[in-house]
VEXMARSE-841346 format. One record per residue (C-alpha): y, z, x; residue in one letter; residue number from 1. Coordinates in nm, 3 decimals. Example, Ala and Ser with C-alpha at 12.3 -4.5 7.8 and 13.67 -1.06 7.14 Angstrom:
BEGIN
[[-0.450,0.780,1.230],'a',1];
[[-0.106,0.714,1.367],'s',2];
This chain:
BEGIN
[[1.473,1.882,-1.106],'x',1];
[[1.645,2.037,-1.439],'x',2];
[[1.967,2.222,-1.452],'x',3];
[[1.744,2.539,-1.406],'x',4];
[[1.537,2.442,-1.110],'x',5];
[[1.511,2.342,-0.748],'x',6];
[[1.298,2.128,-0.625],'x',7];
[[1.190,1.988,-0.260],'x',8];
[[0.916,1.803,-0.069],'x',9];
[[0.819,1.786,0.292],'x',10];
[[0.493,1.630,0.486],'x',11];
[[0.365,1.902,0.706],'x',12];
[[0.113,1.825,0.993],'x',13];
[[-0.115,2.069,0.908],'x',14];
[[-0.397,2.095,0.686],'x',15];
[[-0.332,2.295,0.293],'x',16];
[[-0.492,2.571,0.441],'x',17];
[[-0.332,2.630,0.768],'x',18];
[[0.011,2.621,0.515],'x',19];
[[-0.147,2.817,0.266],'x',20];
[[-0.209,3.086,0.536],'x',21];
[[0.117,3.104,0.627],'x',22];
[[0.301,3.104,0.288],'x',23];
[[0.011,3.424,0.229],'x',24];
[[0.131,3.616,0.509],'x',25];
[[0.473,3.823,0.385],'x',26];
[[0.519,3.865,0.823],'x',27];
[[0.638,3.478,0.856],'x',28];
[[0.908,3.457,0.533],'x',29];
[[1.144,3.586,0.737],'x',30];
[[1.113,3.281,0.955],'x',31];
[[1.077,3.070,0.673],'x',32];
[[1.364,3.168,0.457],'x',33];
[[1.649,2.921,0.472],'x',34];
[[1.939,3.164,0.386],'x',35];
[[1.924,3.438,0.644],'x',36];
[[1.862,3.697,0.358],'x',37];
[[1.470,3.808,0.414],'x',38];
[[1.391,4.034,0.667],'x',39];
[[1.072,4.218,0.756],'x',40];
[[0.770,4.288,0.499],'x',41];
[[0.771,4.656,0.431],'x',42];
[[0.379,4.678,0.454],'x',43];
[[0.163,4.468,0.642],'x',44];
[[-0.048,4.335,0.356],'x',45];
[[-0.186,4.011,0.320],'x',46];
[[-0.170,3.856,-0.006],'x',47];
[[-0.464,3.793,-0.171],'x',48];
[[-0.421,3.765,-0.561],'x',49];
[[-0.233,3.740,-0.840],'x',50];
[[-0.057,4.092,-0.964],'x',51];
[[-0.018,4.185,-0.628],'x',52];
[[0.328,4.307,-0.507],'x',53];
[[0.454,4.287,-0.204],'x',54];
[[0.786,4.449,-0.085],'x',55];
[[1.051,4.284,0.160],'x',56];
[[1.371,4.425,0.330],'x',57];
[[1.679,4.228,0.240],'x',58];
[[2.014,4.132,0.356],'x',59];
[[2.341,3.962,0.196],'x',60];
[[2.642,3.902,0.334],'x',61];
[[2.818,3.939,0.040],'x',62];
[[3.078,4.250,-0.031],'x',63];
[[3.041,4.349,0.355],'x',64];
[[2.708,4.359,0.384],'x',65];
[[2.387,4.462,0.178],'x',66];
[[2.064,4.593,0.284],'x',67];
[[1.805,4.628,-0.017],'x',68];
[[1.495,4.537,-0.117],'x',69];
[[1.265,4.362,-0.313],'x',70];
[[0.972,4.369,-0.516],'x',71];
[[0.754,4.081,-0.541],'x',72];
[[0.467,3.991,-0.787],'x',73];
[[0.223,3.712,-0.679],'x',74];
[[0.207,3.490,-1.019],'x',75];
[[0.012,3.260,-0.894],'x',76];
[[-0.256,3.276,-0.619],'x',77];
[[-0.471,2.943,-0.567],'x',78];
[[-0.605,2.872,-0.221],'x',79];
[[-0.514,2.672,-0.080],'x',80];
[[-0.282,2.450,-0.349],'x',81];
[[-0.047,2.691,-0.471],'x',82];
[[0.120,3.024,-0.446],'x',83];
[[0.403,3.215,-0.623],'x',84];
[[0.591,3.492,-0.677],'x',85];
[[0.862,3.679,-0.877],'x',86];
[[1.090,3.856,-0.735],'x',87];
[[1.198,4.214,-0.900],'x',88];
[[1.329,4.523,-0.836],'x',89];
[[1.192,4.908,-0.893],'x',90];
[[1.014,5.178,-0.748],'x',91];
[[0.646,5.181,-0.655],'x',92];
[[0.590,5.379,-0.975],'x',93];
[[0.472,5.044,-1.161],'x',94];
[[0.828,5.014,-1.359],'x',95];
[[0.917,4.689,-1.166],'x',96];
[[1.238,4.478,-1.309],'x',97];
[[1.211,4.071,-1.308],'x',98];
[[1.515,3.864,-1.316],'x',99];
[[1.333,3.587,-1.461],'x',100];
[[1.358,3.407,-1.133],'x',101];
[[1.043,3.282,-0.962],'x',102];
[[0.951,3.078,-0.603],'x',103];
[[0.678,2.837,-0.589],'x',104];
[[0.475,2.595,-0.353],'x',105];
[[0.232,2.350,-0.460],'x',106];
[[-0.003,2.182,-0.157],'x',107];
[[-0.188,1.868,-0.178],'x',108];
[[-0.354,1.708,0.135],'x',109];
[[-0.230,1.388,0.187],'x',110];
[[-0.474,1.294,0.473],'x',111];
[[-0.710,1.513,0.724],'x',112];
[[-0.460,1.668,0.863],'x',113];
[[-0.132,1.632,0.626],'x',114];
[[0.006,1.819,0.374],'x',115];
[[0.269,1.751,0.083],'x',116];
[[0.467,2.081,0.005],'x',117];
[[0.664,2.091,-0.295],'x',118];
[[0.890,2.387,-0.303],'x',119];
[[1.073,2.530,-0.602],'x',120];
[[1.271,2.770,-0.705],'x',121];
[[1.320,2.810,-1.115],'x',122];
[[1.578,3.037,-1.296],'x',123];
[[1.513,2.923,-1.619],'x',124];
[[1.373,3.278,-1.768],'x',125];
[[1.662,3.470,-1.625],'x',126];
[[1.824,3.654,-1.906],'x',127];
[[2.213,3.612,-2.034],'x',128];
[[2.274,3.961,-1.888],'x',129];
[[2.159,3.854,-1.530],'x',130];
[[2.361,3.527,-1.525],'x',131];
[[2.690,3.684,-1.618],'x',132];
[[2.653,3.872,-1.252],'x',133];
[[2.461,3.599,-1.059],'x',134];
[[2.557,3.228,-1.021],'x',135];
[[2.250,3.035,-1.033],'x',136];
[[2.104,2.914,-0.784],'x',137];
[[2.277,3.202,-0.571],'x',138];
[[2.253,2.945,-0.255],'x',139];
[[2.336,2.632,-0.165],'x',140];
[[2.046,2.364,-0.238],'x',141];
[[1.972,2.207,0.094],'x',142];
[[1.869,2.622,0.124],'x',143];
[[1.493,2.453,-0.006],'x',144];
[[1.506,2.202,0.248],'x',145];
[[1.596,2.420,0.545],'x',146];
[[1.295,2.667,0.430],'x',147];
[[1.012,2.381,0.435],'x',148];
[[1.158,2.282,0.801],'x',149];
[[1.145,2.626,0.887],'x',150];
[[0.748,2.625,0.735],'x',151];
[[0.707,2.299,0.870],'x',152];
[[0.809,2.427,1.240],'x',153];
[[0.571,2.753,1.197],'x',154];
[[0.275,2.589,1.055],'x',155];
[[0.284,2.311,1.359],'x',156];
[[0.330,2.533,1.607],'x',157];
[[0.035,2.735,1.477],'x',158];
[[-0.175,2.431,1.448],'x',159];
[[-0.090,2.300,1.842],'x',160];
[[0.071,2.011,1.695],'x',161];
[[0.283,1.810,1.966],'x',162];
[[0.637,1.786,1.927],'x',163];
């Protein structure tokens, strides 16, 4: 971990790409996200490749409540080790906005039926301008570790592991 990144790890009883699924679906990150902020995916696409964006309805707390929205652009897209995305902002016209912020997870199988997730989050690219409006990270850290529990939960469930 820098002063510019987040970083966590969790064992998941699943294989890479029963995770891998799941992190590609935009339908489970609302159950995923540790903050309460994502809501639904506003279409119901898959993703399947870098360049792709995919849209999600939003919600902060913060001066009485905010519903918006985000663009996000797969960066990287490599079943089933690792997938990540930038989030932006802008209409569908193509003239999408990056803060410079990005999320990423890296698999690797750690047995037949185990998987090591590394989760982070990196603001180093975010521009002067940004951070003078937006503390970095925006949440509080144990936010990562809360999000691969909430995986961690989904994937097992999917996979009829016992609890």
């Amino acid at each position: 971990m820098t002063d510019e990144t987040l970083r966590t790890v969790r064992t998941i009883n699943a294989r890479p790409d029963t995770v891998f699924d799941v992190l590609a679906d935009p339908s489970t990150h609302q159950d995923i996200d540790g903050t309460g902020w994502v809501r639904e995916p506003l279409s119901g696409q898959r993703l399947t490749g870098v360049g792709q964006v995919f849209r999600m309805a939003m919600y902060h707390s913060n001066f009485g409540g905010m519903h918006y929205e985000v663009a996000n652009r797969v960066e990287v897209f490599e079943p089933p080790h690792a997938i990540a995305w930038l989030p932006g902002q802008g209409e569908d016209d193509g003239e999408l906005e990056f803060g410079g912020w990005f999320w990423r997870y890296d698999l690797e199988p750690i047995g037949e039926d185990t998987t090591r997730v590394t989760l982070t989050y990196d603001w180093s690219a975010v521009p002067a301008t940004v951070r003078q409006e937006i503390s970095f990270p925006p949440f509080a850290p144990d936010h990562l570790d809360n999000s691969l529990d909430h995986l961690a939960r989904l994937v097992e469930d999917r996979a009829g592991v016992p609890r």
